[in-house]
C-alpha positions in Angstrom: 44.2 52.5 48.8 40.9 51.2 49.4 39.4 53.5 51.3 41.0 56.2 48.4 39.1 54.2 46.3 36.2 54.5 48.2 36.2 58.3 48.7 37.3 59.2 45.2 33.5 57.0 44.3 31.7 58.6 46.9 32.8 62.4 45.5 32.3 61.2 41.8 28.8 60.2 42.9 28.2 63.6 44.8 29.1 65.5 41.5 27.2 62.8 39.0 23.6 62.7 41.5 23.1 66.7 41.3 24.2 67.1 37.8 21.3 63.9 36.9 18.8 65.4 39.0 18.8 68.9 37.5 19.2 67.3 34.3 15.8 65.6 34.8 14.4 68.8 36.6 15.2 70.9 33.3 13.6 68.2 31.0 10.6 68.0 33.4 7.4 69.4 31.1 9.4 69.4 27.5 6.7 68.0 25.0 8.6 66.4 22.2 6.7 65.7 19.3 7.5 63.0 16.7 7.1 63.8 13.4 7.7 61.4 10.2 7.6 62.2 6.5 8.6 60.3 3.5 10.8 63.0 2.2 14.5 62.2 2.1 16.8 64.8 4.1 18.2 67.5 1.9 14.8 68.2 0.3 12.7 71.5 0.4 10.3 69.9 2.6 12.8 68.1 5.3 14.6 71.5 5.2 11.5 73.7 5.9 10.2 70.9 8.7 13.6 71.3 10.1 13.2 74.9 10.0 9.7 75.1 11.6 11.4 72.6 14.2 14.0 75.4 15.2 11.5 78.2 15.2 9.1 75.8 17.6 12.1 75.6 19.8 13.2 79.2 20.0 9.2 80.5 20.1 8.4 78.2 23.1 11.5 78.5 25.0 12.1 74.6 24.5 8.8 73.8 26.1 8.0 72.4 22.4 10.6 70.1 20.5 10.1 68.4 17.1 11.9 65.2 16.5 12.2 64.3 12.8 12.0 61.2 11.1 12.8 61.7 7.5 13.4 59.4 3.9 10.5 57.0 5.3 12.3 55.4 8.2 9.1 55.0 9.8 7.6 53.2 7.4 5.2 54.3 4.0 2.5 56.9 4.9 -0.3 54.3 6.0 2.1 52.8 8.8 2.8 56.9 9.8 -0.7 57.3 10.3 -0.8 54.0 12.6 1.5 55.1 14.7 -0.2 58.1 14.9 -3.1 56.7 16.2 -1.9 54.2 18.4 1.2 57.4 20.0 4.4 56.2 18.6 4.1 59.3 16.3 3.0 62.6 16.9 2.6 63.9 13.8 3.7 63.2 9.9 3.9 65.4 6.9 1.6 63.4 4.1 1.0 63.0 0.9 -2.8 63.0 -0.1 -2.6 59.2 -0.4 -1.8 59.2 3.6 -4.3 61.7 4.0 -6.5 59.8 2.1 -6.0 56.7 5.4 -7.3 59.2 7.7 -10.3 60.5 5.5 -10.8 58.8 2.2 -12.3 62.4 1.1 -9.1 63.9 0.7 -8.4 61.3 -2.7 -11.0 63.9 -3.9 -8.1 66.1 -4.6 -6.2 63.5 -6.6 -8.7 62.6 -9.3 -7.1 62.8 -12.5 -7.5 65.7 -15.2 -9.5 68.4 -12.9 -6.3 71.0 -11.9 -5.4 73.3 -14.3 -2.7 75.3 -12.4 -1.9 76.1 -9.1 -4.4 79.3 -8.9 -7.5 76.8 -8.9 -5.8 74.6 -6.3 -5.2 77.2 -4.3 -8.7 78.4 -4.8 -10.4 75.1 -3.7 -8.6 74.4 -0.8 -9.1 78.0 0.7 -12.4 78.0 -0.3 -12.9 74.0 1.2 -10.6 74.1 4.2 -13.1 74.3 7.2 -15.1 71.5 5.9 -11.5 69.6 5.7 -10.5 70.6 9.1 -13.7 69.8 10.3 -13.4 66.3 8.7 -9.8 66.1 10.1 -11.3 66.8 14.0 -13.8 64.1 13.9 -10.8 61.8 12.9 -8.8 63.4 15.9 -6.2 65.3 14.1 -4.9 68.9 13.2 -3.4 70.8 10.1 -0.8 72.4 10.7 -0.9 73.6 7.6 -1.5 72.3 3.4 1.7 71.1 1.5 2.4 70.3 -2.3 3.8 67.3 -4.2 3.0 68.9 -7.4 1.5 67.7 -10.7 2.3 64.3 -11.5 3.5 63.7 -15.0 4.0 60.0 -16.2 7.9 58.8 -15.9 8.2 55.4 -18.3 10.7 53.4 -20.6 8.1 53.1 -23.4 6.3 56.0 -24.4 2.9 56.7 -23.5 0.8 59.5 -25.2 -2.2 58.4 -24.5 -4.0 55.9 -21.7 -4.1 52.7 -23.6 -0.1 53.3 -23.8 0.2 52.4 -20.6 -0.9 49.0 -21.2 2.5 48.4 -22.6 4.4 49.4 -19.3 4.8 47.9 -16.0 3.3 50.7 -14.4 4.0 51.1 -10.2 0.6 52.3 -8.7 1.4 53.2 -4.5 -0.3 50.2 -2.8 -2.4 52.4 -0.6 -4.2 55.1 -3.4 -7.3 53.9 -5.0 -7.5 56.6 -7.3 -3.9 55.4 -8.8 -5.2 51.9 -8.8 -8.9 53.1 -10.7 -6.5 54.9 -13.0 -4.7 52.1 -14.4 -7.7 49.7 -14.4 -9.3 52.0 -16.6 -6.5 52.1 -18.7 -6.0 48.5 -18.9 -2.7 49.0 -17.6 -0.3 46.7 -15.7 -0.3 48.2 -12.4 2.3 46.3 -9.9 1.7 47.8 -6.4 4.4 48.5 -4.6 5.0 50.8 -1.3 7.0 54.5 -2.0 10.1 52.8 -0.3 10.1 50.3 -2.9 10.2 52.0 -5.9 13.7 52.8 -6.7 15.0 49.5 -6.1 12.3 48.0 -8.4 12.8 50.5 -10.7 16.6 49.2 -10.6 15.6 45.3 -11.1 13.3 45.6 -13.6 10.4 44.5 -11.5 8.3 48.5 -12.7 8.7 50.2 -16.0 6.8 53.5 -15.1 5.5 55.5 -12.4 4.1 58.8 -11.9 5.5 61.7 -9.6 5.7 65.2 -9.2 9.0 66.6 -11.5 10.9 67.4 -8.1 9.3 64.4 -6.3 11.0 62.0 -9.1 14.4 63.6 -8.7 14.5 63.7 -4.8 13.7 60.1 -5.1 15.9 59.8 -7.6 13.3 57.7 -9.5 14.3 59.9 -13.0 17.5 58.3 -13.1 15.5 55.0 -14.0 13.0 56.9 -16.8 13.9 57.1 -20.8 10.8 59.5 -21.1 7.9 61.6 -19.3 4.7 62.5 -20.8 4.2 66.4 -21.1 0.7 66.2 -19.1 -0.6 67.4 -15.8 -2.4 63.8 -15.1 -3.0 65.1 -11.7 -2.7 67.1 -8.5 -1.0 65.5 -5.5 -1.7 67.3 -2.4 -0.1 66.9 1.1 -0.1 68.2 4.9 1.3 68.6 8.2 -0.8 66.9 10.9 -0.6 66.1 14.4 -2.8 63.8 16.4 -5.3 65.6 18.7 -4.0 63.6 21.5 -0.5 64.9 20.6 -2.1 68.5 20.1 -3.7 68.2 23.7 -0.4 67.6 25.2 1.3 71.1 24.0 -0.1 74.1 27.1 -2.4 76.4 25.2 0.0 79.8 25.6 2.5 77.9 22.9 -0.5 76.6 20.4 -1.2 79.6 18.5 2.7 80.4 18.4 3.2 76.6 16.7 0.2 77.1 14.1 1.5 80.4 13.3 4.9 79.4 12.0 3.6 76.5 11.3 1.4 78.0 8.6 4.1 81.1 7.7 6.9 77.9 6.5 3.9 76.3 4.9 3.4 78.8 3.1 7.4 79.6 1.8 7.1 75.7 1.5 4.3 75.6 -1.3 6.1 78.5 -3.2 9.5 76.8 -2.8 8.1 73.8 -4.2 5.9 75.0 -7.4 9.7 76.6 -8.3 11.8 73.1 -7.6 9.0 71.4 -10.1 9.5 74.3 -12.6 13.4 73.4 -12.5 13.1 70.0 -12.0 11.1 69.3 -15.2 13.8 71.2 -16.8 16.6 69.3 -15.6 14.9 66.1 -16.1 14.4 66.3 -20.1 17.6 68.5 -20.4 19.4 65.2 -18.8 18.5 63.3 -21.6 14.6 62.1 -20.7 12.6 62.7 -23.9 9.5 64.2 -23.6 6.4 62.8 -25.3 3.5 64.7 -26.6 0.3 64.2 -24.9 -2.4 62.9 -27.4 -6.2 62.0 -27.9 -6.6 64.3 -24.9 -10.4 63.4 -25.6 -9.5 59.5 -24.1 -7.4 61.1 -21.7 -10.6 62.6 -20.1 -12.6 59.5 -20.1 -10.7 58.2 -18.6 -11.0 60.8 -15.8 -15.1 60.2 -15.7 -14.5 56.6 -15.6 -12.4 57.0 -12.4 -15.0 59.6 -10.9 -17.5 56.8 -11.3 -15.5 54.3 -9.6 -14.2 57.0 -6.4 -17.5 58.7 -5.7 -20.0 57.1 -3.7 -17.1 54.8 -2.5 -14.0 57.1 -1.0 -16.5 60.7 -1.2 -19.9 61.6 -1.6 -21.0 63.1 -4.9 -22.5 66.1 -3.2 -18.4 66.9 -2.0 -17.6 66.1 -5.9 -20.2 68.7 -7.2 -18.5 71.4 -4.4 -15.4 71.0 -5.8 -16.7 71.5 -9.2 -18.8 74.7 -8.4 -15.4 76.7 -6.7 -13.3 75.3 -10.1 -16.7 76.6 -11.9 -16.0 79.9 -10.1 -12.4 80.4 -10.7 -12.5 79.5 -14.0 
């Protein structure tokens, strides 16, 4: 029986070894990328980073895999950009605000009451994109390609027409985005800073009143559920990306690069587009679920406030000259 015993480990061990070996022999070379985002799975923009991970997969002959972390699980965007840094992640898709921890110029886009629609966006961020990219290299990272939160409108339990209003709110302001912060300082507003994980359960307890999001951003978050009304004004633009770390961009061979930065940028692309539509139907189903909408007024005080926040970014977070850029290609479209 023993010596059964014996031979019946020594064949098991004969069939396990080879199997292990070529196992480790097929995985030998395979650069798997890490990528994080704060966008809960079953949104457009998990389901298009999903997609551009098949498409990596198939293109490169799984030389190239993309591991996703979605719904925050690796923390709010300034812990993604650590981890970055210091390898843990490869890559994140962010929010301006997490762009903003790599290069505080990228708040630029953010500042309240400057986008009119999505033609001048996309306007000023063809037209500034290699002085972006360029600022993005120095930092050691690529884009991949530009993403969209959307306009942010103001979500509250009180209304708020104008800026003063929000002094009556507990308004959440993301602990990491100065121009959010300048914003309701201006206002005289009652800014409790909280991280993005945070929100809903805060929203839940009592602890915030108000936020601002993108319509489709607020319902994949299901932050709406916690809002009696939203404020029918574009108070701002909230950008975002796809980035990976030089060092994790060094590490994919050359011949698959230009493959990954072309789907990258063909699913960026649907991306944006599939987004601008989900806000359209999202504001829709928001006030048609029983969130009243409240009419924007003094629009005058509303864009005070915006040059009171300029004077508190620039200088600080970008330079004026980048400011007077901006202005000039919004100058040109308009």
């Amino acid at each position: 029986m023993k010596v059964t015993k014996a031979l019946s480990l020594i064949l098991l061990a004969t069939l396990i070894i080879p199997f292990t070996a070529a196992r480790a022999t097929a995985d030998d070379g395979v650069v798997v990328l890490k990528v994080a985002s704060l966008a809960p799975k079953g949104s457009s923009w998990y389901k298009s980073f999903s997609k551009t991970k098949r498409e990596v997969k198939k293109a490169t002959k799984g030389a190239v895999v993309l591991k996703l972390y979605g719904g925050g699980v690796m923390g709010d965007e300034g812990a993604m950009v650590r981890k970055m840094r210091t390898g843990q992640l490869a890559g994140a898709a962010l929010t301006s605000v997490g762009m903003g921890e790599i290069a505080s110029e990228f708040f630029m886009y953010q500042m309240p009451m400057t986008f009119k629609n999505y033609k001048e966006i996309n306007y000023v961020r063809e037209k500034m994109e290699p002085k972006f990219k360029e600022i993005l290299d120095k930092k050691g990272f690529v884009l991949l390609h530009w993403g969209d939160v959307g306009f942010n409108y103001l979500f509250s339990n009180a209304p708020v027409a104008s800026p003063s209003d929000m002094a009556k709110t507990k308004m959440w302001v993301w602990d990491a985005d100065p121009v959010g912060k300048a914003v309701l300082k201006v206002s005289g507003a009652n800014a409790v800073q909280l991280g993005v994980p945070d929100v809903l359960p805060s929203l839940s307890t009592g602890v915030i009143d108000a936020f601002s999001n993108s319509p489709y951003g607020a319902v994949a978050l299901q932050w709406h559920t916690k809002a009696k009304y939203v404020t029918d004004l574009k108070v701002a633009f909230t950008i975002g990306g796809l980035l990976l770390s030089k060092k994790a961009w060094d590490k994919i061979p050359a011949e698959h690069q230009a493959s990954i930065l072309e789907i990258s940028k063909k699913n960026g692309s649907t991306l944006l587009n599939k987004i601008r539509k989900d806000n359209k139907k999202a504001i829709k189903t928001i006030v048609g679920g029983g969130v009243e909408s409240v009419k924007a007024k003094d629009i005058k005080e509303w864009k005070n406030m915006a040059k009171k926040v300029e004077k508190v970014m620039v200088g600080k977070h970008f330079s004026a000259e980048l400011l007077a850029e901006m202005k000039k290609h919004l100058k040109a479209i308009r």
